[in-house]
N, C-alpha and C positions, 0 to 999 in steps of 0.2 A: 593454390592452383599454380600459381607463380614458379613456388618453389618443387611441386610436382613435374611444370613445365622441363625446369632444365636438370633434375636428376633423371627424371624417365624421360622425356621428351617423344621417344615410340607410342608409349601409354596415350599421354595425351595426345596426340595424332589420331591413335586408335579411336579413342572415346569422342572426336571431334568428327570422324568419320564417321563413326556410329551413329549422331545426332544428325550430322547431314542426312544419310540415307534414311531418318528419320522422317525427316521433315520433307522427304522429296519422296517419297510413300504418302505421308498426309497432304501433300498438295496431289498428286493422283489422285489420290482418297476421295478428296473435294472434289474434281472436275468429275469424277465417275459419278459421282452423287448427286450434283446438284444440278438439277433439272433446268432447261431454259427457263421455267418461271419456277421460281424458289420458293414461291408460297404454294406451289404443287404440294410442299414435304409436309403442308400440315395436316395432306388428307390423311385419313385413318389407313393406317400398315404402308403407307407409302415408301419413308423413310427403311423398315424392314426390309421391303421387297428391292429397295436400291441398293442397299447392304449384302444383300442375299444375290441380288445381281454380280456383283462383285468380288464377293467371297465366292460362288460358286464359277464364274469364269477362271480362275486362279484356281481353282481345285479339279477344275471338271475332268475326268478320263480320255483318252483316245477314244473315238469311234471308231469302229470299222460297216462305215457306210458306202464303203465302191462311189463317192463324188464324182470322180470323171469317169464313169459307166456312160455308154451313151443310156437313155432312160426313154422307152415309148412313153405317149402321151402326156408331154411334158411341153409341145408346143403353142399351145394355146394361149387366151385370157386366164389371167392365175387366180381371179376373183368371184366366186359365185355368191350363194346366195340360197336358203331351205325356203320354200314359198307353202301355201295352203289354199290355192287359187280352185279347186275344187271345193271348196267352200264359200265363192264367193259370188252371189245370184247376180248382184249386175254388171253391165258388160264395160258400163263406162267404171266402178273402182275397179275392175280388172284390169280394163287399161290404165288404167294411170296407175296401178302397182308396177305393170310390168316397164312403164315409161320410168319411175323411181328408179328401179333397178339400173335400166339403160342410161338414163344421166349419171348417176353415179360412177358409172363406169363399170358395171360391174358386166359378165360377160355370160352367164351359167347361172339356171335354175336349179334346184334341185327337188323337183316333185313328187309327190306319192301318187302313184294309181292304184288305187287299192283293190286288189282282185275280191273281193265283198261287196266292192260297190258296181262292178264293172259285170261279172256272170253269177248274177245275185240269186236267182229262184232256184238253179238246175243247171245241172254241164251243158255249152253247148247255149246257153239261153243268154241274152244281152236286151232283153228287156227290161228296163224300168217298171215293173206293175207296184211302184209301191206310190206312187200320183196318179190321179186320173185326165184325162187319159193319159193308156201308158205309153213312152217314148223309147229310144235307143239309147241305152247305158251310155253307149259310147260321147254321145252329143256333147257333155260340158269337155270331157276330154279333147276331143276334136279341136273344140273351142280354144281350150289352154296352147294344144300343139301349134293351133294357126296364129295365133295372134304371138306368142310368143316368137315365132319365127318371122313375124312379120316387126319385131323390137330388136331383132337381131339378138334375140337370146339361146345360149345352147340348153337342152333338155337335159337331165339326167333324171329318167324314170326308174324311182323306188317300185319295188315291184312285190308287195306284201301283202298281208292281211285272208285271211281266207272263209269264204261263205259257211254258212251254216253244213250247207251238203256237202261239201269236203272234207268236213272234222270232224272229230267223232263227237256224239252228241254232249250238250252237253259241257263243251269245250270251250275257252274264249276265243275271239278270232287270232291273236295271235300264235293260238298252236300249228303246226308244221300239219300238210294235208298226209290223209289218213292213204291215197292214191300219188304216190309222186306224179304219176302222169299226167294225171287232170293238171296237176300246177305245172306241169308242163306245156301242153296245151294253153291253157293260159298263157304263158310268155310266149309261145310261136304265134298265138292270134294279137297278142299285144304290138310286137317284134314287126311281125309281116304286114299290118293295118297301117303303122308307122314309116317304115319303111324309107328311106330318103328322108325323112324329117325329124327323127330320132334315132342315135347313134349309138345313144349310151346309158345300161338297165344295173340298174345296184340289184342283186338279186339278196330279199332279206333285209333286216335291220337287225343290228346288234340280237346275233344267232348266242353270244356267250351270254345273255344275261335271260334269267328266269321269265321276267315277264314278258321278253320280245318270244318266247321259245314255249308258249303255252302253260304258263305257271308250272312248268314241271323242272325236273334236272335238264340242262343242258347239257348236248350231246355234237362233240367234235365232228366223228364220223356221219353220226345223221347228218348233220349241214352239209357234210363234202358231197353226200350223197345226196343232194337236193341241191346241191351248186353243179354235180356233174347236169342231173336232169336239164337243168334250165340252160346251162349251157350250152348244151347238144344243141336242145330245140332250137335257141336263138339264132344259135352259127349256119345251121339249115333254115333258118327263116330269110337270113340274112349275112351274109357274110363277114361283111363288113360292120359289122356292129363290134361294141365293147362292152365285152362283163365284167362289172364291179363288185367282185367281193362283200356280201351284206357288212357293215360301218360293225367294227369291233367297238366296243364300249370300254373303255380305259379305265379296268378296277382292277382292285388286289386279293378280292374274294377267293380264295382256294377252289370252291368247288362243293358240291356236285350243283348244287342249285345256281349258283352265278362262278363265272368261273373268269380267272386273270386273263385279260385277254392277248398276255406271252403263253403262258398256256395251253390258250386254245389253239392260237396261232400256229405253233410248234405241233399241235396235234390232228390241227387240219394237212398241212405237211405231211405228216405220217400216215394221214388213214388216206392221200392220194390227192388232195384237192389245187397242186400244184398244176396239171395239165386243164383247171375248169374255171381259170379268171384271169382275166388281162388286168387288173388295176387291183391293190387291196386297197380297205378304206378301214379309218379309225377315223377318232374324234380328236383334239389337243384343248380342251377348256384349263383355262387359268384358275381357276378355282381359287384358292388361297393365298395365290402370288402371282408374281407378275410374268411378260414372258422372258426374261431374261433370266428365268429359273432355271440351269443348267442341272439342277442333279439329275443323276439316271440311273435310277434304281426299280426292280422289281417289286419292291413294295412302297415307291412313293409314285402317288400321280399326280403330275401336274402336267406342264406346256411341252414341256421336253420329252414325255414318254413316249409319242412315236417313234424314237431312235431305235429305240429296245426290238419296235417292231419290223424296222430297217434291217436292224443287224441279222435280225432270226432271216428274212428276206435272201441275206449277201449269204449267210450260210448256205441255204439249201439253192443256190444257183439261180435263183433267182434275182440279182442284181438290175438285169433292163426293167423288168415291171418297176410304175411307180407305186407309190402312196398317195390319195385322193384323200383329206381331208373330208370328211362327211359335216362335219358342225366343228365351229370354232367360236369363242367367244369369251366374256366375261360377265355376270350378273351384277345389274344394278339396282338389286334393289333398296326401295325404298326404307326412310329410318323406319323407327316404330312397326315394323312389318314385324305380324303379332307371330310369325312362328322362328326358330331358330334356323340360319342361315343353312342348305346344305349344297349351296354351289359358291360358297363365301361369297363375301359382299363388297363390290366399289363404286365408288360414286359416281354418276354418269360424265365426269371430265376423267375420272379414271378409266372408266369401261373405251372411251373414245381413245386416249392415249395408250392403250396396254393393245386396242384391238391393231390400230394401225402398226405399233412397234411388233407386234406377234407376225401381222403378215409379211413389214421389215424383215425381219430376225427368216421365213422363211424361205424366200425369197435369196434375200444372203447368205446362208445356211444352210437350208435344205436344198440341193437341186434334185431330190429325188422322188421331190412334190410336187405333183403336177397342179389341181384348183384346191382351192381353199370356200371350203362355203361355210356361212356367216349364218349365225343361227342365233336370229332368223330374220327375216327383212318386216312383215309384216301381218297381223291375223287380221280375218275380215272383223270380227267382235272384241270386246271388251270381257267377253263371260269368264276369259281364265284369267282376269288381273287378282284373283284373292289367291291364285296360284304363284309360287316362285318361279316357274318356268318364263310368266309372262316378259318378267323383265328382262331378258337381253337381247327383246326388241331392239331393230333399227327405226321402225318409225310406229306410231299408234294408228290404233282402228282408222281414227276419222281425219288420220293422212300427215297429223302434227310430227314435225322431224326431230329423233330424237339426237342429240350432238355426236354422237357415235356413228350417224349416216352421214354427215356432214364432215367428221374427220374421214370415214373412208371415201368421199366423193373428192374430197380434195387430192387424197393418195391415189386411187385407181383414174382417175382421168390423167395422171401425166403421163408424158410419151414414155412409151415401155423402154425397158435398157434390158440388155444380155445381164446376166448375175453370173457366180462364180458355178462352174460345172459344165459337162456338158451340154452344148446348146445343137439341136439338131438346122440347117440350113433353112425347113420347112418354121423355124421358131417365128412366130407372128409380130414380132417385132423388126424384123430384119426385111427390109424395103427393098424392090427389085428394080430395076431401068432396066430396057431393053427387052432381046429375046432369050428371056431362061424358061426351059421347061421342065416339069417335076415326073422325075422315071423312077422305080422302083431299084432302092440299092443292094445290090444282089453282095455289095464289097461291106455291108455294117449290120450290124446287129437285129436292125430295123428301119421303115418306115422309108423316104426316098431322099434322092439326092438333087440337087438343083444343077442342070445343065445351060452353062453359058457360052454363047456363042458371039466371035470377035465384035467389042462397041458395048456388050451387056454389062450392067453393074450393080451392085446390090451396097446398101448401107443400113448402117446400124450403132446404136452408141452399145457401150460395155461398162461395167463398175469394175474394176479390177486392177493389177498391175502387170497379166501378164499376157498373152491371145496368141493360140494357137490357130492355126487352120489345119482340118481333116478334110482329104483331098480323095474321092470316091475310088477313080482307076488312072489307067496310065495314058491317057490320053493327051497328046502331044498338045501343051497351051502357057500361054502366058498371061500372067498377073500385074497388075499393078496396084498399088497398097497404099493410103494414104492415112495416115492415123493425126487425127485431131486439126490437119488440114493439111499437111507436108508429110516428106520422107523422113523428117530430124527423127521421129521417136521408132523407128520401124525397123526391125533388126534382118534387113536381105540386100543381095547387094545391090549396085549405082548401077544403071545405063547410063549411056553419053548424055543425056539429057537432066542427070542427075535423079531419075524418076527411082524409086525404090521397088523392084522388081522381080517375082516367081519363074524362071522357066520351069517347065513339068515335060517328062515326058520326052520323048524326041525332039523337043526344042532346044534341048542342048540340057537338062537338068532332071530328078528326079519324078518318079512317075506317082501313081498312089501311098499315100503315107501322112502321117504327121507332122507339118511345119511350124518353128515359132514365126512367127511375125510381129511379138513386141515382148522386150521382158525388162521390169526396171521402171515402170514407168509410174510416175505418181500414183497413190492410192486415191483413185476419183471415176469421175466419170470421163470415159475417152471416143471422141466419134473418130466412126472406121470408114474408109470406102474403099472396095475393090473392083476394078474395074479387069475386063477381057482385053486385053490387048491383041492379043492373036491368037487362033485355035478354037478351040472347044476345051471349057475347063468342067470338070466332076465336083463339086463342093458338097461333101456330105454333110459338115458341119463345124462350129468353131468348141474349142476350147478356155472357158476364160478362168484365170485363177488370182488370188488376192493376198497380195502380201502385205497386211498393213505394215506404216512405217510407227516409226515411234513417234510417241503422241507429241506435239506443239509446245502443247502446255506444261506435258511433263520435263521437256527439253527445257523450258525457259524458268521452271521451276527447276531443276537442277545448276542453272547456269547461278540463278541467284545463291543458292546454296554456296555452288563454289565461292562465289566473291566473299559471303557471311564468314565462311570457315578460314579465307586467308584473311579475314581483318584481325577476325577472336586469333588467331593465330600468332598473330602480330604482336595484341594484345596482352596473350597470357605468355610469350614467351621472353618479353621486353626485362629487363635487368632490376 
């Protein structure tokens, strides 16, 4: 080696270089891997899925998802929740279901009303006659809407299922009615009953798969034309209401019986179903890996494949609509569970740690996702535990918490922060003082802008490194800007006072448009405050974006490296 030293001495440099960036790859290697608790690595596929975390961040493709798209219905609680509260006879575990959900933090139900259960006998009929005596279909629903509103929980009514006398004979309830209009009808009496206390109707459930779709083929064009119907009806019942696209189901089935649901997507597209929903919905289950599975491909499903359905989205100009999460989750079930796994299997400290880093991961990732529901919070019984469905419970029948409610109760109860993407003004994080009022922005894409008036101020933290502000019109006004409690991090200029400051407008500075207000700044968490100094200012919304920096540990694992490489250097090159 010695004598290699000083005939080549390039060589050995090279080769000494080599093993450096060896070894400062395998200390990344380590920090990407191993988990705050180390004995995490000995669940079963743990170790895999962290690998796989790793190797697929490093390989993973460009998206073309429009991130700083402004995005309707994206300012909300991110957290929901699938319930089965029309199943459940007393009033008091009803309450304390829906209290669960609301300590937890969570914000959004997601419920079925099942039009079979609801205009049972005959069109037109909302009697119960199958109890005696017989009551109003409507009554347990009623029940669900008020009390749920009374936990500060938002609705999303699934809107499925179909009576005997709409189908053809003969049929299961999940086939498509034989009269569109009757299930039309339906949604406008649903819609209009509602009314001010439900906003938002998923029309369908997984319309691509055979058995949501009448055990027969699935059919693209049929669903558009059964999302046009319902749509109409809804938007005449109510205006102000939102149609959610029936939950695609994440498979790679070609077709005709169950079909991909890129596929279908791209075909609902085609046959017109673009002018007949504000929100699409799929599903993201982790199934066989964890959420840090980055591959995106058409024929693998895992946590990553709603991109696919993003990208199909940003093609057809569709960009502002978001994606609604319909079920998300991991199965835990139990060992010895006598059938073979077919939603893979983690252990309930896995199913807690994958659930919370998935909603992580969308949150910083996705901003083209508005809620995320958790499938599922709880059944009133026990009767499907010989079923695999049952376990990706959050809590059991008789209310025992399962550690996977407990990880997302810790995560959804902290104070919300802006994430990387656009963030609309109306984002329910973002705190107001003073007098601002919400008017409709005639200058953005969608939804409204926040009008402040001299002394108003609005705050909010961010995760990112970089925050713009989108400024609605030209209205003559001034800014004041303090990030993380001073002008030091805030890129606009000094007043006399040193104050970091926006004129807009005839105040001597530009009118509507895009401003930065920080770029450079640690990759963390950063509180903002902006306050009206003078005028009337238009804030339609901010901008946040994330430049991680290079990682800590990889930096102190290369410094060591360096010092190793001049000692052996020393060493192998000495006489």
């Amino acid at each position: 080696m010695r004598r290699l030293a000083q005939e080549r001495p390039w060589l050995t440099s090279l080769l000494l270089l080599a093993l450096a960036i060896l070894v400062v790859l395998a200390g990344w290697l380590v920090v990407a891997i191993v988990p705050d608790d180390p004995m995490a690595l000995r669940e079963s596929g743990e170790l895999r899925n962290r690998l796989l975390a790793v190797y697929t961040r490093l390989t993973a493709r460009p998206t073309q998802t429009a991130d700083l798209a402004p995005i309707a219905h994206t300012d909300g609680p991110s957290v929901g929740v699938n319930t089965f509260l029309e199943q459940e006879v007393e009033e008091a575990k009803l309450r304390r279901t829906l209290a669960l959900a609301r300590d937890a933090g969570i914000g959004w139900i997601r419920q079925e009303f099942p039009w079979d259960d609801i205009e049972i006998h005959g069109k037109g009929d909302f009697q119960d006659r199958r109890t005696s005596p017989p009551k109003s279909a409507w009554d347990k629903y009623d029940r669900i809407v008020n009390l749920s509103n009374e936990y500060g929980l938002r609705i999303v009514a699934r809107l499925d299922t179909v009576p005997a006398w709409a189908r053809p004979p003969g049929s299961t309830f999940t086939h498509p009615p034989t009269n569109l209009d009757d299930y039309g009808d339906f949604v406008a009496a649903v819609v209009s009953r509602y009314r001010g206390r439900i906003r938002y109707y998923q029309i369908w459930n997984e319309p691509n798969l055979a058995f949501e779709w009448g055990n027969q083929d699935v059919n693209a064009a049929a669903y558009a034309r059964l999302l046009q119907v319902a749509y109409t009806r809804a938007k005449a019942a109510d205006p102000d209401c939102v149609i959610i696209a029936g939950a695609l189901a994440p498979t790679i089935d070609p077709g005709p019986h169950n079909r991909s649901d890129v596929l279908f997507l791209e075909e609902m597209y085609r046959d017109g179903a673009a002018g007949y929903f504000d929100v699409l919905s799929t599903m993201a289950y982790g199934l066989r890996s964890g959420p840090d599975d980055r591959r995106i491909a058409y024929k693998d499903v895992n946590f990553s494949r709603p991109i696919l359905l993003r990208e199909i989205m940003v093609r057809h100009g569709d960009a502002a609509k978001p994606i609604w999460l319909s079920e998300m989750g991991w199965n835990a079930l139990p060992p010895g569970f006598p059938e073979t796994p077919r939603y893979g299997r983690v252990s309930e400290a896995q199913q807690a740690r994958y659930t919370v880093r998935g909603l992580q991961r969308i949150q910083e990732e996705w901003p083209w996702v508005g809620v995320t529901f958790l499938w599922y919070l709880r059944q009133p019984g026990n009767w499907q535990a010989s079923q695999q469905e049952y376990y990706f419970r959050l809590v059991d029948p008789d209310f025992t918490l399962r550690p996977v409610y407990e990880a997302v109760k810790t995560y959804a109860t902290r104070p919300p922060v802006l994430a990387p993407g656009y963030q609309p003004a109306s984002q329910w994080a973002i705190q107001t003082q003073g007098a601002w009022r919400s008017l409709p922005d005639a200058h953005a894409d969608f939804g409204s802008y926040r009008l402040g008036e001299a002394g108003a101020a609005l705050s909010f933290a961010f995760h990112g490194t970089d925050l713009d502000l989108v400024v609605g019109d030209g209205r003559p006004g001034v800014l004041q800007v303090a990030i993380d409690g001073s002008a030091a991090g805030v890129s606009l200029p000094r007043d006399a006072a040193d104050r970091a400051v926006l004129a807009l407008g005839s105040a001597g500075g530009s009118g509507a448009g895009r401003f930065s207000l920080a770029q450079g700044l640690p990759d963390g968490e950063h509180n903002v405050t902006i306050t009206v100094v003078d005028g009337m200012v238009a804030i339609s919304g901010f901008i946040v974006q994330r430049t991680p920096g290079f990682p800590a540990g990889l930096l102190w694992t290369g410094v060591g490296v360096a010092m190793v490489w001049a000692v052996l250097w020393r060493l192998v090159g000495r006489e």
